[in-house]
N, C-alpha and C positions, 0 to 999 in steps of 0.2 A: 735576257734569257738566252739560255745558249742554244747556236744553230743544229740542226740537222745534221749539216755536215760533219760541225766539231764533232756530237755524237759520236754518231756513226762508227767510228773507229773502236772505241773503247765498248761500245755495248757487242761487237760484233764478239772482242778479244773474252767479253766477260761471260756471254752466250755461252762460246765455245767451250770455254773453262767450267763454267756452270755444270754444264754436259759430261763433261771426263772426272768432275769431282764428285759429282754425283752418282755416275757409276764407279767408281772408287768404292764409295761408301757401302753400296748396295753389295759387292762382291765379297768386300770384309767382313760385313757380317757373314753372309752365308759362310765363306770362307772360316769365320771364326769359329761357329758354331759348328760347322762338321767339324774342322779339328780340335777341338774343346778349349783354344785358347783363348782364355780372356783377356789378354792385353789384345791379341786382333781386332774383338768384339768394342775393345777401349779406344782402339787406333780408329775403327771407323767409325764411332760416337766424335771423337776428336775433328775428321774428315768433317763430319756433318756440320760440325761450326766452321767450315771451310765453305760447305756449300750454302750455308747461310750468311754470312759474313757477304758472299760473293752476288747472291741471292738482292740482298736487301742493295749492295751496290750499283745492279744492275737496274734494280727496281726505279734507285733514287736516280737514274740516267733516264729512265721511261718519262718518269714523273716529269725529270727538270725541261724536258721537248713538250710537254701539254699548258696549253694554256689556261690562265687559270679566268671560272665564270661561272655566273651562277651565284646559288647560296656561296660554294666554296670557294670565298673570295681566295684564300691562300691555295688552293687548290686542294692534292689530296698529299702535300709533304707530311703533313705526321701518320699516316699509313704505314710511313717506313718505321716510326719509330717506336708505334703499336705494336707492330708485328716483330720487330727486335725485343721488349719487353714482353710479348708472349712466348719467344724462341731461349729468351734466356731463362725464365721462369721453369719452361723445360728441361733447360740442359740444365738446371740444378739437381731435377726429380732426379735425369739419368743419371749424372753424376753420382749420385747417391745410391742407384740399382749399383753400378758398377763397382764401387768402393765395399760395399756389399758382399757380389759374388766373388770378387779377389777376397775377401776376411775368410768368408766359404774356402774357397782354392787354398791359401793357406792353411788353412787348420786340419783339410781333406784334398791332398795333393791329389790332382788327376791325369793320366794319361794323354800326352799331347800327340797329335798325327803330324809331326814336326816337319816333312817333306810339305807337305801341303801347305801347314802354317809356312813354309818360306817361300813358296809358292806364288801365294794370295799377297803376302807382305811385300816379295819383289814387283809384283803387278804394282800393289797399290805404289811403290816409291816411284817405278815408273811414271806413274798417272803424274804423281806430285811435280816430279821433276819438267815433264812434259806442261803443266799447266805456269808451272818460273819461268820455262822459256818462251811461252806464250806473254805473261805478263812482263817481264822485265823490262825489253825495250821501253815501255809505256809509262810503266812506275814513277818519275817522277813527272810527268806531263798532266795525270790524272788521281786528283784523294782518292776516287773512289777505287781507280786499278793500283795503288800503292797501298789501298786498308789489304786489299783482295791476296795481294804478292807478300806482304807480312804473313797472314795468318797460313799461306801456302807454305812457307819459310819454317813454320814452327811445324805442321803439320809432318813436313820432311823430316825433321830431326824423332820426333815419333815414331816415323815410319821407321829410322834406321834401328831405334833402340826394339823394334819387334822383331825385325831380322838379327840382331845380336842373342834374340832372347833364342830366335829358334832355333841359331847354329849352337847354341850353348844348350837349347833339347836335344838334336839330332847328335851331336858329337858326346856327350856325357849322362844324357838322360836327365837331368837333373830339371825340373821342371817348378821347382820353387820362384824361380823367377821370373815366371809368368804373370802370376798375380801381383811381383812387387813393381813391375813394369808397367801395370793395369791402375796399381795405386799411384804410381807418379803420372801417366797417362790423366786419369781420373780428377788428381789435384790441378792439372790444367785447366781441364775443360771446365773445373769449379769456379777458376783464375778468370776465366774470360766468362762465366754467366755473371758474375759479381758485377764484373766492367760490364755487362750488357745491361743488365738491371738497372743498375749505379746511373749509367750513364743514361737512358731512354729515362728513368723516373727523374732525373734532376731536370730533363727537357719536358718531358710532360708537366711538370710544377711551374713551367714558366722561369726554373733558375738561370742566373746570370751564367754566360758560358765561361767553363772555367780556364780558358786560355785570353781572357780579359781580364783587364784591369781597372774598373769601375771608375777609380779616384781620376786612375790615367785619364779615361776618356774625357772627363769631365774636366780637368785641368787642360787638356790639350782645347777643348772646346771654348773655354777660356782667354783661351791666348789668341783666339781670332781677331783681327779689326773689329773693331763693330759691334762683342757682344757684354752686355755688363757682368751676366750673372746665366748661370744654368739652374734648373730645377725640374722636380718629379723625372729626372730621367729614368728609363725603362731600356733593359736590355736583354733580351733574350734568343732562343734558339729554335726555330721554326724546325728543321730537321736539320741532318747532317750538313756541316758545310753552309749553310743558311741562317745570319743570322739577321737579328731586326735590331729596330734602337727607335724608339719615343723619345720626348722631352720639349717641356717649353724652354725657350733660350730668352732671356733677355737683350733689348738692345737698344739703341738710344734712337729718340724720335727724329724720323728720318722720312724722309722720299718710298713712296712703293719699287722703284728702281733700285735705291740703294740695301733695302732687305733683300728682294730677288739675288742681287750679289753674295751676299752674303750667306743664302742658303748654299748656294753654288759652292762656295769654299766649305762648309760643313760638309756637305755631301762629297765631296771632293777626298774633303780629308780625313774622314771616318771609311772611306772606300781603299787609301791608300795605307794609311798606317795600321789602319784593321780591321781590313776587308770585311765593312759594315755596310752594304750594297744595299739595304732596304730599311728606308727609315722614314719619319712620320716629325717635323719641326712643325713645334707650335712658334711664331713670335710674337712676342709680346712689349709692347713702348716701356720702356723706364718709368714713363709717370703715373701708368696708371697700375703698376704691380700693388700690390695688398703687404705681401709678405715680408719678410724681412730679410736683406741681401746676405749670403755669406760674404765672410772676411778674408776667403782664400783665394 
């Protein structure tokens, strides 16, 4: 379990961030809706999977410092991954308001307040900017402050494409490209509900995580001293960054000492080749197995 201290640093970076991204959000919209633009309205829907992204990273630092007791033997890790699957669920609905009111904006151009629109858009890119430089030094030391610094990174690139839209209102009037900024805005935030869904429902099914290699792990396991054969193994993904592994191993009849060893190496080497840190070995003697050995 990680300490306190390790903490410490990264929930303090992700707090803060939390804070500024989230007043981001809340300003663009006001922001957007006085000055009728909806790519603003689309920028701070965007932001909002900023603050949740950021949200749920923060959460899964709370969680990983508690100890787990009680009924909740595993504690309360899939909390994170509930509430990611209810967050993405939502940004589909918006998505779909938003893609909406741009078809509207197109077919019925509207008058943008384009001084304010770049106003609200320059604040928000600030925020943006302000919260990479909060995360950057830390980004590769922590998943959770490297998910947070990605989705800050895309959020930037949004924010410039609203200030392109508003100097091309205020200089030319032409305001058709508000709503097509709102549709590519829009097709994002669709982008990453899909990945949030996708990914929280394959973890809620118990699916094998997909940066494993099942055959691998089982052939690596394999190749240890000592084991004849692997079966019923089980791999899956408690929450982010957590994953578990089951399975009886087979091994040949031995000493109580010389199994202890050999968990030692299993554990050992599912932790280093694939940072498998929580796992559950049945063993079981060669002679008295039932089944029928693979050939591989």
């Amino acid at each position: 379990m990680a300490t306190s201290r390790g903490l410490k640093q990264p929930k303090r970076l992700l707090t803060l961030s939390l804070a500024i991204t989230a007043a981001i959000a809340a300003i663009e919209v006001v922001g957007g809706i006085l000055s009728g633009s909806i790519s603003l309205v689309s920028d701070a829907v965007h932001v909002f999977t900023d603050v949740m992204a950021i949200g749920l990273s923060l959460f899964a630092i709370i969680l990983a410092g508690r100890s787990h007791s009680g009924v909740m033997t595993f504690g309360y890790h899939r909390a994170e991954v509930l509430a990611a699957l209810a967050n993405g669920v939502t940004l589909v609905a918006i998505s779909a308001w938003v893609l909406y009111e741009a078809f509207l904006r197109v077919m019925s151009p509207r008058t943008i307040d384009a001084p304010l629109m770049l106003a609200v858009a320059g604040a928000g890119l600030a925020g943006n900017l302000a919260v990479m430089f909060l995360l950057k030094s830390h980004a590769h030391g922590s998943i959770n402050i490297q998910s947070a610094f990605v989705h800050v990174i895309y959020d930037t690139v949004s924010s410039v494409a609203v200030i392109i839209t508003g100097l091309i209102a205020y200089y030319t009037s032409i305001t058709i490209v508000d709503p097509l900024v709102a549709f590519l805005i829009a097709g994002l935030i669709a982008r990453s509900a899909y990945t949030i869904v996708r990914s929280s429902t394959h973890i809620l099914l118990e699916g094998a995580p997909r940066e494993l290699d099942i055959p691998e792990i089982t052939g690596a396991l394999k190749q240890l001293d000592g084991i004849v054969d692997v079966h019923d193994l089980h791999v899956w993904t408690i929450s982010t960054g957590m994953n578990a592994l089951s399975g009886h191993v087979v091994v040949r009849d031995q000493m109580l000492s010389q199994s202890s060893r050999i968990l030692q190496d299993i554990n050992g080497m599912l932790a280093e080749r694939f940072n498998i840190t929580h796992t559950t070995i049945q063993l079981e003697n060669e002679r008295e197995i039932s089944f029928k050995r693979t050939t591989k």
